[in-house]
gemmi code that builds the backbone of each chain (N, CA, C; Angstrom):
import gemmi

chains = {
    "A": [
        ("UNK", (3.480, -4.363, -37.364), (3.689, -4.956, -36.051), (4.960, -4.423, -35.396)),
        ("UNK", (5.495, -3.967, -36.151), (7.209, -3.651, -35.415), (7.381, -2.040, -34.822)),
        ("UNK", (5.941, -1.681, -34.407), (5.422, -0.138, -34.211), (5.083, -0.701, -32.899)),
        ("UNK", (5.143, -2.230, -31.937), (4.940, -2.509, -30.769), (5.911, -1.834, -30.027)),
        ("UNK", (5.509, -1.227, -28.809), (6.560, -1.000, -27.464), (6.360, -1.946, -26.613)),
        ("UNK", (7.439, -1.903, -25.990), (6.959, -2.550, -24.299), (7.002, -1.361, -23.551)),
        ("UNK", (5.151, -0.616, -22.927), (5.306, -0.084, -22.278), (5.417, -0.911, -20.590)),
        ("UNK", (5.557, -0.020, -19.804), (6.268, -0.483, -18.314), (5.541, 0.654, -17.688)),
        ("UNK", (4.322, 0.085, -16.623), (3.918, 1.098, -15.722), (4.549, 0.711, -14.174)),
        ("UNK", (5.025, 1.910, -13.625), (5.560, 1.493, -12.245), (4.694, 2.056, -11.480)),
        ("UNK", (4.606, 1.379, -10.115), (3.730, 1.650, -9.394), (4.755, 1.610, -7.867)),
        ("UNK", (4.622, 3.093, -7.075), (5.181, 2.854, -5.872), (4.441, 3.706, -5.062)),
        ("UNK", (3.005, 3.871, -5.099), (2.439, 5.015, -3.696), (1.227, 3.326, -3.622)),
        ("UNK", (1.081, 3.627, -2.183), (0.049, 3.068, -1.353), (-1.434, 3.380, -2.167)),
        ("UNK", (-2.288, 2.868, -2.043), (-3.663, 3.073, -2.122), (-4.517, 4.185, -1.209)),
        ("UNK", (-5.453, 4.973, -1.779), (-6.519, 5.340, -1.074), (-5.607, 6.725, -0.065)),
        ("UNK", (-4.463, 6.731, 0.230), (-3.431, 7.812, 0.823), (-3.604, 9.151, -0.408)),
        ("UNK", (-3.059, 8.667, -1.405), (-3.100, 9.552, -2.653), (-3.956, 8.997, -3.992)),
        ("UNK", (-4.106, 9.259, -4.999), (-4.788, 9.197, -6.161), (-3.742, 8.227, -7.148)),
        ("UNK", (-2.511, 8.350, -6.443), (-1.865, 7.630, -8.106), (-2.232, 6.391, -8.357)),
        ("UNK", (-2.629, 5.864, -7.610), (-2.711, 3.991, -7.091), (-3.999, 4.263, -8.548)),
        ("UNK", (-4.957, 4.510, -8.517), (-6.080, 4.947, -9.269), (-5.953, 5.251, -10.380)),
        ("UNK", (-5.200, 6.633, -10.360), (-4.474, 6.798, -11.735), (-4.191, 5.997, -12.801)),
        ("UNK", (-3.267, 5.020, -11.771), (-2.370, 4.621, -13.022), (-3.134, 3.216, -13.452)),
        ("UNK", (-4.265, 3.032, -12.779), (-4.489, 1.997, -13.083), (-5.888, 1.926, -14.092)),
        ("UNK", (-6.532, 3.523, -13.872), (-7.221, 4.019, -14.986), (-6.685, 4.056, -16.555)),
        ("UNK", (-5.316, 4.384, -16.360), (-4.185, 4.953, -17.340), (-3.719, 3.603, -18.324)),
        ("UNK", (-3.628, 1.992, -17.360), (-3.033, 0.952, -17.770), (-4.890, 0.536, -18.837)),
        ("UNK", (-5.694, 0.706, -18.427), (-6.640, 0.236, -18.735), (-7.619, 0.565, -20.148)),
        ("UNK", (-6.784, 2.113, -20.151), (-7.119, 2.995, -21.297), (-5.937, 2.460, -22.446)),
        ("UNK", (-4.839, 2.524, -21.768), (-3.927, 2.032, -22.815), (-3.468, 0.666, -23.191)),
        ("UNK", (-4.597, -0.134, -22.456), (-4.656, -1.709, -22.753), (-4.980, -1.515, -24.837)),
        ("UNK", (-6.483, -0.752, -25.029), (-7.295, -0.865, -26.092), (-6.309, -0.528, -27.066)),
        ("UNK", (-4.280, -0.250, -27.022), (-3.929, -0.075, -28.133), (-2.785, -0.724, -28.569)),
        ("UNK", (-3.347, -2.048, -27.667), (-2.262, -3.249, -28.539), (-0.599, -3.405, -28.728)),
        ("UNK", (-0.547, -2.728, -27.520), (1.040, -2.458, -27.130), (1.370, -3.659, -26.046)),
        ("UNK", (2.712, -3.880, -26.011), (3.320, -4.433, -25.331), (3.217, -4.109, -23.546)),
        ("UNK", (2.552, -4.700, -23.014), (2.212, -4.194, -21.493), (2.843, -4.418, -20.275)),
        ("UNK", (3.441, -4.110, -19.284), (3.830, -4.969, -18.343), (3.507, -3.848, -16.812)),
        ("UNK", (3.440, -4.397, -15.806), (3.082, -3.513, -14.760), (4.269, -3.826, -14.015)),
        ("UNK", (4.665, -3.081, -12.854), (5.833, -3.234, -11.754), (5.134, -2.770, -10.590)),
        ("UNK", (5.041, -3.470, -9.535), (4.517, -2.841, -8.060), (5.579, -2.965, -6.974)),
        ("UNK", (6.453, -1.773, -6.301), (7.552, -1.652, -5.815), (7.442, -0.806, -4.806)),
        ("UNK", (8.213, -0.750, -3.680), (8.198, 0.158, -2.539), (6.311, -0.095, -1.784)),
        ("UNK", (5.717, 0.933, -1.569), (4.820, 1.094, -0.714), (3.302, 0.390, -2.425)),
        ("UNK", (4.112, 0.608, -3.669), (2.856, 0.078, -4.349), (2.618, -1.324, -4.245)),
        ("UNK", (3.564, -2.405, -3.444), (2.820, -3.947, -3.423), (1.337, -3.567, -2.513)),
        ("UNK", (1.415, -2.045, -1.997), (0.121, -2.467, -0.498), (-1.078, -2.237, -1.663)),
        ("UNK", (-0.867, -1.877, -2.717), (-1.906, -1.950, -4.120), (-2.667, -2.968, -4.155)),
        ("UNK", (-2.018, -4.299, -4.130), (-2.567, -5.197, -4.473), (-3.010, -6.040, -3.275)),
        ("UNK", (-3.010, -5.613, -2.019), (-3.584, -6.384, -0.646), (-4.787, -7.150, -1.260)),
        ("UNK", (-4.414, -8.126, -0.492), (-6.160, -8.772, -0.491), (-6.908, -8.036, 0.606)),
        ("UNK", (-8.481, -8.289, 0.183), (-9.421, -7.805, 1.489), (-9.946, -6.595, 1.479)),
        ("UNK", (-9.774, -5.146, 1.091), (-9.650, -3.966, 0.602), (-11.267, -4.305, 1.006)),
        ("UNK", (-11.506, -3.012, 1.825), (-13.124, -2.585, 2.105), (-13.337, -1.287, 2.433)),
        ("UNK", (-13.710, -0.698, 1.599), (-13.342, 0.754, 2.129), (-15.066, 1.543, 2.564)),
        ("UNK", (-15.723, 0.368, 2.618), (-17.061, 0.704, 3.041), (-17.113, 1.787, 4.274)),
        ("UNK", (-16.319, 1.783, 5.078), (-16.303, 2.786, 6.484), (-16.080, 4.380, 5.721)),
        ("UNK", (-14.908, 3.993, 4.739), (-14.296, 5.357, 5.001), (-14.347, 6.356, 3.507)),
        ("UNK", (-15.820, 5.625, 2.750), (-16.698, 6.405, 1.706), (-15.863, 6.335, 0.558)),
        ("UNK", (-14.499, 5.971, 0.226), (-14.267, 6.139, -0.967), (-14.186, 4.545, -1.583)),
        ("UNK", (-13.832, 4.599, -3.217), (-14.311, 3.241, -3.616), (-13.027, 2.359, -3.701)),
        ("UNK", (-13.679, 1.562, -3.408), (-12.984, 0.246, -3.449), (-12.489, -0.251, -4.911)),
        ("UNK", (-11.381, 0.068, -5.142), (-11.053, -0.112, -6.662), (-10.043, -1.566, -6.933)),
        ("UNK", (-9.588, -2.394, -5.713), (-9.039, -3.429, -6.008), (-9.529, -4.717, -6.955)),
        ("UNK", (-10.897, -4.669, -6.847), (-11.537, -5.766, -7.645), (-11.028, -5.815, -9.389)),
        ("UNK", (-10.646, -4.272, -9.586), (-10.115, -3.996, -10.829), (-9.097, -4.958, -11.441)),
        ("UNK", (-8.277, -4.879, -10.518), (-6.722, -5.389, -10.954), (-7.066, -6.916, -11.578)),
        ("UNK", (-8.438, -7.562, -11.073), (-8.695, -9.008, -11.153), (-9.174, -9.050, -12.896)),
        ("UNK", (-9.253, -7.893, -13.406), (-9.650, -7.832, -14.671), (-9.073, -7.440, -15.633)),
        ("UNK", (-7.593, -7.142, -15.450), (-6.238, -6.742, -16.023), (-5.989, -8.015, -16.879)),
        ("UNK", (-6.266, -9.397, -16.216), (-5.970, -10.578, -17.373), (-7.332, -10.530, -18.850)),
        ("UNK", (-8.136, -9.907, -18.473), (-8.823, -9.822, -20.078), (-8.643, -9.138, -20.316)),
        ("UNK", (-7.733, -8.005, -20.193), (-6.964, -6.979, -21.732), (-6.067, -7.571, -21.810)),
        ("UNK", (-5.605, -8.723, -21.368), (-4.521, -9.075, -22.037), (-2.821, -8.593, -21.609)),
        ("UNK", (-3.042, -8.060, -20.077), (-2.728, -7.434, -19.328), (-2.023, -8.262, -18.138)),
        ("UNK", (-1.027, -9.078, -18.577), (-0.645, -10.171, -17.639), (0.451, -10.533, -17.135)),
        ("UNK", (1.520, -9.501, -17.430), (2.874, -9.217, -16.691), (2.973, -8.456, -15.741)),
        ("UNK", (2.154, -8.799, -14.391), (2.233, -8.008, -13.394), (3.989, -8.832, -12.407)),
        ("UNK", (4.683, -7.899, -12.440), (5.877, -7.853, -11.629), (5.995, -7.205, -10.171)),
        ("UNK", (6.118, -7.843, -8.584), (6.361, -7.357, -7.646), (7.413, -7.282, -7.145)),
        ("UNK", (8.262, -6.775, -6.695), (9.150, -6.936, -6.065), (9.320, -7.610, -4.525)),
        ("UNK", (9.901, -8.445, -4.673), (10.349, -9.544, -3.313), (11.132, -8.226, -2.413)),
        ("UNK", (12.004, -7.421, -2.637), (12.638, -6.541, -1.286), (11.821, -5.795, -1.206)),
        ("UNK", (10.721, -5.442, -1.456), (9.635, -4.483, -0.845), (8.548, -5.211, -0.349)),
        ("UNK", (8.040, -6.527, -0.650), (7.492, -7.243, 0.438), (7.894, -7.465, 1.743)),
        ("UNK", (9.099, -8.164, 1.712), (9.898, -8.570, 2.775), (9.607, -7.241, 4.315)),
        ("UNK", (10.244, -6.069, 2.950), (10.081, -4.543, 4.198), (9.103, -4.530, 4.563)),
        ("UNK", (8.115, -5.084, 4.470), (7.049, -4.460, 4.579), (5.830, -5.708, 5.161)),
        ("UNK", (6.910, -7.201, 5.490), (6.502, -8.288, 6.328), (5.252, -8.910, 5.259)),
        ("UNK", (5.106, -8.727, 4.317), (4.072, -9.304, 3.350), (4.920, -10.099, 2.392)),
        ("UNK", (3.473, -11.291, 2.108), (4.413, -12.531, 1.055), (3.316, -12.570, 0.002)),
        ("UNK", (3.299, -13.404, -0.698), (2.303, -13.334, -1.994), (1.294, -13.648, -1.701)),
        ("UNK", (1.202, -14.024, -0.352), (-0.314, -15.321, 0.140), (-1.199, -14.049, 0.565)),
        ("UNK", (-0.273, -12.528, 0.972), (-1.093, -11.119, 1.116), (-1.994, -10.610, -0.080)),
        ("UNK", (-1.508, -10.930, -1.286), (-2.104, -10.313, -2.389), (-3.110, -10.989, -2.798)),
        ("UNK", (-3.616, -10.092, -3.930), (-4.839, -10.237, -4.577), (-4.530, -11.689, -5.627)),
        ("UNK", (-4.880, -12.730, -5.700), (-4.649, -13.961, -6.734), (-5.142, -13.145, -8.430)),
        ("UNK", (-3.952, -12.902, -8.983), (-4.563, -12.448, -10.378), (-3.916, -13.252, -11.570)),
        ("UNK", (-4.954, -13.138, -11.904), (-4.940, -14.764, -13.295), (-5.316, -14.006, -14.500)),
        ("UNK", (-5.224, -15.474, -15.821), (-5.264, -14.579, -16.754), (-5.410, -15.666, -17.831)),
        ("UNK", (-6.562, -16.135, -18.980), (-5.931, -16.767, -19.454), (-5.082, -16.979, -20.647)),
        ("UNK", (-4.230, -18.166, -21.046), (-3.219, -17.914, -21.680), (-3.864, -19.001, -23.244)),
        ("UNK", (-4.480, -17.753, -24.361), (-4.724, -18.204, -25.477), (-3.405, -19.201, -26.263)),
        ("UNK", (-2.488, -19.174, -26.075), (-2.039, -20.216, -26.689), (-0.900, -21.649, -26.059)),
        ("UNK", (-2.009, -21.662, -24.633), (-1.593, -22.972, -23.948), (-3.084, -23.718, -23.608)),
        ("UNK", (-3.977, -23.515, -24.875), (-5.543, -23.501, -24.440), (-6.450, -23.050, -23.639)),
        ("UNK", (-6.334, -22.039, -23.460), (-6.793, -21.030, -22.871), (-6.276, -21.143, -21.416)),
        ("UNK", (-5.724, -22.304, -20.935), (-5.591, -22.547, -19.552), (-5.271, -21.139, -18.460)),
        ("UNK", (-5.541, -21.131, -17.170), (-5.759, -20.309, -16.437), (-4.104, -20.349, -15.869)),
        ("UNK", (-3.723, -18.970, -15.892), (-1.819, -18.903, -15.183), (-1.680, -17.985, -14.344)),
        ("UNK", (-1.181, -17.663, -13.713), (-0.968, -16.711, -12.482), (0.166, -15.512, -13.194)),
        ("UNK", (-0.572, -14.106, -13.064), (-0.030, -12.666, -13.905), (1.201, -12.409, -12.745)),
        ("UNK", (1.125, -12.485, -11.810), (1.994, -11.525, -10.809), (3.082, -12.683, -10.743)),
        ("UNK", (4.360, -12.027, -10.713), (5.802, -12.791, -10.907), (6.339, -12.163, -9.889)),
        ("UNK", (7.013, -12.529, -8.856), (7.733, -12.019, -7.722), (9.379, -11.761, -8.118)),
        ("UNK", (9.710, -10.412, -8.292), (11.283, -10.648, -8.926), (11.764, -9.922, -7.773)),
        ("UNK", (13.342, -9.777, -8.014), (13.863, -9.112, -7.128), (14.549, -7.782, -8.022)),
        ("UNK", (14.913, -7.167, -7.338), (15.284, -5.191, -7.283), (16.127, -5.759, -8.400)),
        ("UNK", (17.295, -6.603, -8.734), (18.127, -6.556, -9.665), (17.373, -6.635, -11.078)),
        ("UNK", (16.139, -8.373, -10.898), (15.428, -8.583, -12.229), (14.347, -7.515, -12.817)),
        ("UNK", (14.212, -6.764, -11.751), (13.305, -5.402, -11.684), (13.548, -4.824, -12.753)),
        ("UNK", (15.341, -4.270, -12.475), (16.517, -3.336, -13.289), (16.417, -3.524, -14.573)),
        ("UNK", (16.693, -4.760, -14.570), (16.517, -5.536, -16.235), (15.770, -5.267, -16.498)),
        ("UNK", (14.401, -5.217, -16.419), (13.060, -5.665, -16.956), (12.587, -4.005, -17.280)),
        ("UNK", (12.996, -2.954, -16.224), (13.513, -1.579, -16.554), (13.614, -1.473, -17.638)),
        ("UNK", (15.273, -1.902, -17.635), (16.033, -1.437, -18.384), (15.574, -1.821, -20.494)),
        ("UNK", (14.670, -2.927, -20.513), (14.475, -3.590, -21.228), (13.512, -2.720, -21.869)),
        ("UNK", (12.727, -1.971, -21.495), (11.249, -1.329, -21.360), (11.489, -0.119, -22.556)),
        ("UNK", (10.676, 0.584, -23.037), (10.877, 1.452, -24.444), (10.041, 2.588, -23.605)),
        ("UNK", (8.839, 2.264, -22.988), (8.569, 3.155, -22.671), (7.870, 3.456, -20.973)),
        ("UNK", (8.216, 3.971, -19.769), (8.317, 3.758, -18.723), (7.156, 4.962, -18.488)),
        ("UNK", (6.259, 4.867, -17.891), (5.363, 5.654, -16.916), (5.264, 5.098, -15.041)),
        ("UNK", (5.564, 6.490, -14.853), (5.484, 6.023, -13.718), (4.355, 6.494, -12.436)),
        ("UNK", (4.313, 6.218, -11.478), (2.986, 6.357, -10.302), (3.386, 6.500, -9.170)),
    ],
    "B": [
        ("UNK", (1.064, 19.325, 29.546), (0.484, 19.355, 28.251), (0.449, 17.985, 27.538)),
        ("UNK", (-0.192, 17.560, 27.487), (-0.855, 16.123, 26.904), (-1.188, 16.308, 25.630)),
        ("UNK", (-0.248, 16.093, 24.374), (-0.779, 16.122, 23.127), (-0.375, 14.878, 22.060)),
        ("UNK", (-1.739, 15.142, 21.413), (-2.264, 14.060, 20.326), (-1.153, 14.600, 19.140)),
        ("UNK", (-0.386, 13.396, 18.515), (-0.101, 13.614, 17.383), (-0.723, 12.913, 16.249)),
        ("UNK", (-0.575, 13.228, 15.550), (-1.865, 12.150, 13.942), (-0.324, 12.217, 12.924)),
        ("UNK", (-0.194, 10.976, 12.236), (0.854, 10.591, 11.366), (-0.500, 9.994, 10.220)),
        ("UNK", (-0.428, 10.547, 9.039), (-1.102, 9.977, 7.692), (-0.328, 9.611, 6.648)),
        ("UNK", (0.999, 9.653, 6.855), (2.309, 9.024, 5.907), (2.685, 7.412, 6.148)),
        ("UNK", (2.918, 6.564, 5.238), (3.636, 5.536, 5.217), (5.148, 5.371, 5.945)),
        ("UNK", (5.161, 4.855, 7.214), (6.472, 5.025, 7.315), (7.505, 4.295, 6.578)),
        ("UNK", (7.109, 3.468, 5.546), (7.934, 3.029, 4.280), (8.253, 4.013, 3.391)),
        ("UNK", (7.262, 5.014, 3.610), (7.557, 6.532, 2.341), (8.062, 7.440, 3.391)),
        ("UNK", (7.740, 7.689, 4.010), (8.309, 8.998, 4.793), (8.504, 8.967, 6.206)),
        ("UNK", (9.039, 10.115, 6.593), (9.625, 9.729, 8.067), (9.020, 10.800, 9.393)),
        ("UNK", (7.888, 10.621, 8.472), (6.814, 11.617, 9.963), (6.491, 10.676, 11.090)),
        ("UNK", (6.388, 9.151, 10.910), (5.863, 8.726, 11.618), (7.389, 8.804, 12.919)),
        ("UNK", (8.412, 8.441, 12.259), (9.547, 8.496, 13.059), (10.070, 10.172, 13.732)),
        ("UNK", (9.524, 10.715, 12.990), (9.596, 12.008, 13.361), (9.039, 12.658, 14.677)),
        ("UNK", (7.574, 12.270, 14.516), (6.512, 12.027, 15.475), (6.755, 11.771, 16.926)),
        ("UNK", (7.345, 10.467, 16.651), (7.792, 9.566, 17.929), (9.105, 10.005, 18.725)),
        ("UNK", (9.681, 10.561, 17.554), (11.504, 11.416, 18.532), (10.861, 13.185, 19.251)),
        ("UNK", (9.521, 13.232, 18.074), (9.491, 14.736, 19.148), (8.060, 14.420, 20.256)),
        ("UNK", (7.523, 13.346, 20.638), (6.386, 13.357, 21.401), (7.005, 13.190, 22.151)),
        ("UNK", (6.346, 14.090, 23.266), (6.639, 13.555, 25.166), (6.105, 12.447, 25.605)),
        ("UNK", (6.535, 11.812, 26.821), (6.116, 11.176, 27.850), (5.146, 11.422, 27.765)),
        ("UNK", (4.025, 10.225, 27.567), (2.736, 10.870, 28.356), (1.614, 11.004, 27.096)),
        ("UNK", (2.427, 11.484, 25.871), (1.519, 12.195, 24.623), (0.916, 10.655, 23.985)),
        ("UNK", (0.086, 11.261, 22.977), (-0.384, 10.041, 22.299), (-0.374, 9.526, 20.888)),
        ("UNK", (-0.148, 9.354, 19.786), (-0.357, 9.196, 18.155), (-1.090, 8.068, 17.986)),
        ("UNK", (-1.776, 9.315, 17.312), (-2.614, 8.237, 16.310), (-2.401, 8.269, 14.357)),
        ("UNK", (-2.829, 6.762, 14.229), (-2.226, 6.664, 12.812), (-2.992, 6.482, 11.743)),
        ("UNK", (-3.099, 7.385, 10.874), (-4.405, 7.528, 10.106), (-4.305, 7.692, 8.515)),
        ("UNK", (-5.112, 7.464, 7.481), (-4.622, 7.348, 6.068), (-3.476, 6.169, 5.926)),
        ("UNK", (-2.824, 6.640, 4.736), (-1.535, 5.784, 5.137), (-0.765, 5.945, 5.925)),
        ("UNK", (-0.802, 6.475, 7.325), (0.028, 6.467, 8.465), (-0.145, 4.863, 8.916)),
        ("UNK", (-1.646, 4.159, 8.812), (-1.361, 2.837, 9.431), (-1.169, 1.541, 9.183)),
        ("UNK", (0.089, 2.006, 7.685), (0.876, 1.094, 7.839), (1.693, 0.916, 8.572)),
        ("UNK", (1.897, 1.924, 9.695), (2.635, 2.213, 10.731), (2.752, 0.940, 11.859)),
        ("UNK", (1.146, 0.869, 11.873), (0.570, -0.232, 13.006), (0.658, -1.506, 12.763)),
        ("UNK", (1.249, -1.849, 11.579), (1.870, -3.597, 11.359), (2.986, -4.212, 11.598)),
        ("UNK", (2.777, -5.254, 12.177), (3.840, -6.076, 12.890), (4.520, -6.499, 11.914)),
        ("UNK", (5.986, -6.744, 11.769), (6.716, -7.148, 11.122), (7.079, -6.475, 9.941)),
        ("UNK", (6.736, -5.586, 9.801), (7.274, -4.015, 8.814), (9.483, -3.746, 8.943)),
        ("UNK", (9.964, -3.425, 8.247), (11.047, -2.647, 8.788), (10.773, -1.707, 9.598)),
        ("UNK", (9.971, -0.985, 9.906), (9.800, 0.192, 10.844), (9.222, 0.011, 11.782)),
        ("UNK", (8.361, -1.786, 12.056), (7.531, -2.275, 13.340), (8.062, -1.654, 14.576)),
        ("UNK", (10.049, -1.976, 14.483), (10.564, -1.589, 15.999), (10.615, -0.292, 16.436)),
        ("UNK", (10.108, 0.892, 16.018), (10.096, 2.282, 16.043), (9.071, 2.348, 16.448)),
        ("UNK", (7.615, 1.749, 16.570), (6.923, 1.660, 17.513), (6.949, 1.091, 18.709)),
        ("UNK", (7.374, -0.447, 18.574), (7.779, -0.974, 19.613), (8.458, -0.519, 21.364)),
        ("UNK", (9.108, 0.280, 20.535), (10.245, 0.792, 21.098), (9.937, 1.855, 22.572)),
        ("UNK", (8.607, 2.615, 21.729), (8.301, 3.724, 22.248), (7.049, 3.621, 22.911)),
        ("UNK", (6.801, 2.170, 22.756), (5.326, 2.297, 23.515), (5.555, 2.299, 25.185)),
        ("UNK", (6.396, 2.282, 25.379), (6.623, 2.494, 26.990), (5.790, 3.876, 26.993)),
        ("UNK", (6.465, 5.037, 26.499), (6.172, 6.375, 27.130), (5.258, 6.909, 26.006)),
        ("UNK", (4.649, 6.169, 25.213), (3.573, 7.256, 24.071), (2.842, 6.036, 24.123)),
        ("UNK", (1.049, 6.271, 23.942), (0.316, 5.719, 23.744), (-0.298, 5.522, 22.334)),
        ("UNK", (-0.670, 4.626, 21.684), (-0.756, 4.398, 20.148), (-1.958, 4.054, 19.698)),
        ("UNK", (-3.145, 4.735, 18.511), (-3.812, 4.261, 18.547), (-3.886, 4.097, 16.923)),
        ("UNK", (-4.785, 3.466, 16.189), (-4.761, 3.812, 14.531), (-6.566, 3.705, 14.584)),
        ("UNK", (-6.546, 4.321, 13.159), (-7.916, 4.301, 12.921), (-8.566, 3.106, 11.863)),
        ("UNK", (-9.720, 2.560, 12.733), (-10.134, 0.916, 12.330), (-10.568, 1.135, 10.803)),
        ("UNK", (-10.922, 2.124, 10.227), (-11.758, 2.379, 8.673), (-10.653, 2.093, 7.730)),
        ("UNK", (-9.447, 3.144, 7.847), (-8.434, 2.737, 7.411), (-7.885, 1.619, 6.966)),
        ("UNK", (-7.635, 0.735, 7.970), (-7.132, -0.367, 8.576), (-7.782, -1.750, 7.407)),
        ("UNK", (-9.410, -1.624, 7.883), (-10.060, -1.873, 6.836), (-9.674, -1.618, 5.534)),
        ("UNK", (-10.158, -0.677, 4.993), (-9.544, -0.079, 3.968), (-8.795, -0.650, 3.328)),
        ("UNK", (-7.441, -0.965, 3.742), (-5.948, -1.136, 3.252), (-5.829, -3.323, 3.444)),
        ("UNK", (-7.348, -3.505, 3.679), (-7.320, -5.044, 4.119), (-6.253, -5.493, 5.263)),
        ("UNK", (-6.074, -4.213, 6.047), (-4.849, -4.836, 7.031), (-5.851, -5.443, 8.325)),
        ("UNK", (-5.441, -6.843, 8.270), (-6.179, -7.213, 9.769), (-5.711, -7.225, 10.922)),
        ("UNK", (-7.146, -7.010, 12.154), (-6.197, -6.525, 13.338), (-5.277, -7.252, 13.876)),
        ("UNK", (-5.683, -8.482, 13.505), (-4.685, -9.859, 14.310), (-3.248, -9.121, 13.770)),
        ("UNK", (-3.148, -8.047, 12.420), (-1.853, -8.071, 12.233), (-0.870, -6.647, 13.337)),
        ("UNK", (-1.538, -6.113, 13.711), (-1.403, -4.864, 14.442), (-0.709, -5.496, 16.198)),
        ("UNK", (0.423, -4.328, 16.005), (1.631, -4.408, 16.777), (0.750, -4.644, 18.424)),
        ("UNK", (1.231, -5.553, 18.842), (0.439, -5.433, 20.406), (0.619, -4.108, 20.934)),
        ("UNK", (-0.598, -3.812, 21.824), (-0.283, -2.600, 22.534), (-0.965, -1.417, 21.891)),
        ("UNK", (-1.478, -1.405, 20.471), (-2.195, -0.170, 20.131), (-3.470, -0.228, 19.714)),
        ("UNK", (-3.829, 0.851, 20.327), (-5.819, 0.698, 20.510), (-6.240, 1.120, 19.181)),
        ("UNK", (-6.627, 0.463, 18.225), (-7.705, 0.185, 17.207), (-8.727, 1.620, 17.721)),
        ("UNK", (-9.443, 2.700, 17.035), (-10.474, 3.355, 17.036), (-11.318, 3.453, 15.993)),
        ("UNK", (-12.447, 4.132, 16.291), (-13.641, 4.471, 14.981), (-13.258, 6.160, 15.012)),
        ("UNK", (-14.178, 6.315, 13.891), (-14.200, 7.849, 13.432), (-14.589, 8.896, 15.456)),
        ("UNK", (-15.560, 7.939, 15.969), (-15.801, 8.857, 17.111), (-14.644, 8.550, 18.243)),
        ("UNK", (-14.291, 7.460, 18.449), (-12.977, 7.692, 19.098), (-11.935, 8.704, 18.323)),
        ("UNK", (-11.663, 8.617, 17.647), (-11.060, 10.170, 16.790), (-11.132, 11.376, 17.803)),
        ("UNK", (-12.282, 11.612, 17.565), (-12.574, 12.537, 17.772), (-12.480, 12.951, 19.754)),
        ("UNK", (-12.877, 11.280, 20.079), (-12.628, 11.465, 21.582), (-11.299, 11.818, 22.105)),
        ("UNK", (-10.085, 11.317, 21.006), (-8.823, 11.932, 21.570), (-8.706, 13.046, 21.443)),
        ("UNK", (-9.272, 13.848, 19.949), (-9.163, 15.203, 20.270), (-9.197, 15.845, 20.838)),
        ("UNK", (-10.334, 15.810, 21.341), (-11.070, 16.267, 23.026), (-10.493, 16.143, 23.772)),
        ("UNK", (-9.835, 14.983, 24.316), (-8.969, 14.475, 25.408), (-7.963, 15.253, 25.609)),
        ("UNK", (-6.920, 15.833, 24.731), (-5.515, 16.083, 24.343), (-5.952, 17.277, 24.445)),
        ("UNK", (-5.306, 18.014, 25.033), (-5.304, 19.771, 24.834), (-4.629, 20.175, 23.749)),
        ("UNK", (-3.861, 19.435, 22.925), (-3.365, 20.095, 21.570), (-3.330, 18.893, 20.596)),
        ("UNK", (-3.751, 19.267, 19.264), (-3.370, 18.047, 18.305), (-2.161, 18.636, 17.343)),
        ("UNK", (-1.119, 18.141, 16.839), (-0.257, 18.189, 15.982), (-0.537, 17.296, 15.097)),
        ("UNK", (-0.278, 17.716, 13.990), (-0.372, 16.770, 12.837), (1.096, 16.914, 11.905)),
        ("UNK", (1.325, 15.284, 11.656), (2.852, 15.185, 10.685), (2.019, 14.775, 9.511)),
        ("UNK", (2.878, 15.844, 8.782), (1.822, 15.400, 7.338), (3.199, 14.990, 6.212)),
    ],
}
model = gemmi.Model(1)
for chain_id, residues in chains.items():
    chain = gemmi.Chain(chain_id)
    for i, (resn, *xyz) in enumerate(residues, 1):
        res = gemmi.Residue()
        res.name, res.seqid = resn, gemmi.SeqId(i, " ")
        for name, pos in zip(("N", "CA", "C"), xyz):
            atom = gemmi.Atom()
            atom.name, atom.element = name, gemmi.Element(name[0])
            atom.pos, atom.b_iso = gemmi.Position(*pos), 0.0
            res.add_atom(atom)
        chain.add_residue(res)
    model.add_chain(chain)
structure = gemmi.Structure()
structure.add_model(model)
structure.setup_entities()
């Protein structure tokens, strides 16, 4: 057991503009199945990741937000946003996607994954991290 | 000379959209497309850089996008015309030159 990391995926490009939004979330999903320590960060232009509403029916490519709603059954439930990149960007949590998760040892009860920190608790949570990929 | 500019950058990531707007004339038009229209939301840090300029440039973004990114129109800066893929194309036409900030 002491072969756990805390990996740390950061996320800072927009959706559907470029590929990383996709990427990395292909990348978190592959490396759910190996029982590592997980945590996500969505910062700068990556909170527009998690918008609610996402329809990309007009403009032919896929709609990959429904994903993120399935990050709580790998077990996948430290999603971290940053509060100074909402703010910039006039969005509050009531914008995002509601992602839940449940928590096997409070009886399975249902808890909310996304934690709103700020740029400093960010640092920490950084700084804390063994192994950092970023997007 | 009446020309279309197209911004597909975040103006939270980059500074084409501001770029755009210091070199368009009187008269010209941008439109905001990909992630350019996060450009077109009210209450952004960068909202007043449109604001600003809608006196003398006309603004439009593209509605698929917009969609896309779940941004609704109620949230879009007064003053800029919402288009489809064929309005697109109608400014092209319109504008004797298109520039693009990429």
């Amino acid at each position: 057991m002491s072969n756990i990391k805390k990996f740390l995926y950061v996320n800072r490009k927009a959706p559907y503009g470029t590929i990383y939004a996709l990427e990395s979330l292909e990348v978190v999903l592959i490396g759910a199945a190996f029982e590592q320590d997980v945590a996500l960060a969505f910062l700068d232009d990556g909170v527009y990741q998690l918008a609610k509403g996402q329809d990309t029916t007009d403009v032919g490519m896929k709609n990959f937000s429904p994903t993120y709603k399935a990050l709580g059954d790998y077990d996948v439930n430290k999603i971290y946003v940053e509060q100074e990149s909402l703010d910039a960007r006039g969005l509050t949590l009531d914008d995002l996607l509601p992602l839940t998760y449940e928590d096997e040892d409070d009886d399975w009860a249902e808890k909310d994954s996304i934690k709103v920190v700020s740029a400093a608790e960010l640092a920490e949570i950084m700084d804390q991290s063994d192994v950092i990929l970023s997007f | 000379m009446s020309q279309l500019h197209t911004v597909n950058k975040s103006p939270l990531d980059r500074n084409a959209l501001e770029s755009a707007i210091k070199h368009a004339s009187k008269g010209n038009a941008v439109l905001m497309i990909e992630d350019g229209v996060y450009g077109a939301m009210k209450g952004t840090q960068k909202s007043g850089v449109v604001s600003d300029a809608m006196g003398d440039i006309s603004f439009y973004v593209l509605g698929p996008d917009l969609k896309a990114r779940g941004i609704d129109e109620g949230r879009i800066i007064d003053g800029i015309k919402v288009v489809d893929y064929s309005g697109f194309v109608a400014l092209v036409a319109e504008h004797e030159a298109t520039q693009s900030w990429l």
